[in-house]
N, C-alpha and C positions, 0 to 999 in steps of 0.2 A: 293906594299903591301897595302893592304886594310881595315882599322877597321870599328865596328859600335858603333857609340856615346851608349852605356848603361843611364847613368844620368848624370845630377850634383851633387860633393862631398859633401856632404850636413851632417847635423845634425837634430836631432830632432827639431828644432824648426829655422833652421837656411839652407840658401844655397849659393852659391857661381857660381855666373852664369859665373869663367873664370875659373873655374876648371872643367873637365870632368871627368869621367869616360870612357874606352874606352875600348872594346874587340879588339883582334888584331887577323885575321886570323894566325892558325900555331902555336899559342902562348897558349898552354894550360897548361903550369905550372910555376910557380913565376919565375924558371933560366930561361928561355924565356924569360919571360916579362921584366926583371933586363936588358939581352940584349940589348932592343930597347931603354936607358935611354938615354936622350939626341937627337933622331931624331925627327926632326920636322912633325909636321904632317898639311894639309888643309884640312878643311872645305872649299866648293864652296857653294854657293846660289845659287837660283833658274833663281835671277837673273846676275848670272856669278860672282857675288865680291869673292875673298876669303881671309878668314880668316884665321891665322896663328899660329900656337900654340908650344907648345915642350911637350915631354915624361920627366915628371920629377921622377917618381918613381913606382916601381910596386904597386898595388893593390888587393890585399889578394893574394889567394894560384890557384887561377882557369886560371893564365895566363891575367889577364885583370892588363891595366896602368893606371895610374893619369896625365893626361895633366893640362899643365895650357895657355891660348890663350892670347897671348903679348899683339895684338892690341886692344880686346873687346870681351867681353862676346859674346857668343853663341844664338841664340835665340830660345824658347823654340820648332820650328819647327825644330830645330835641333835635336832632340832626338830620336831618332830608324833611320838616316839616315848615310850616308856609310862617311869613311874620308878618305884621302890618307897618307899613311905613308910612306916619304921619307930616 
């Protein structure tokens, strides 16, 4: 299964670069997204490293989650590209 990075969980004046935002193919309403709580998901780089993160809780009503990345924050080339959801 496959998402795309949407943003960083962010505030008006504040972001959090090991938290994501993520769309998740398939996943278009919050009972969806609630299911995938707990699956890990990678980020790969360009240059092959990847990064590791987990689905900690849905994120509003449209089917998208809240990841948080164990190892290190995301970097901002990361954002509109794909993750694998295991």
């Amino acid at each position: 299964m496959e998402g795309l990075i949407h943003n960083y969980r962010r505030s008006r004046t504040r972001q959090n670069n090991k938290h994501m935002i993520i769309g998740v193919e398939g996943s278009d309403n919050r009972e969806k997204a609630t299911k995938l709580v707990g699956k890990k998901i990678v980020y790969t780089t360009e240059s092959g490293k990847k990064i590791v993160g987990e689905i900690r809780a849905a994120h509003g009503n449209n089917g998208c989650v809240r990841a948080i990345m164990l190892d290190r924050g995301l970097p901002g080339q990361s954002v509109g590209k794909k993750v694998e959801v295991m």
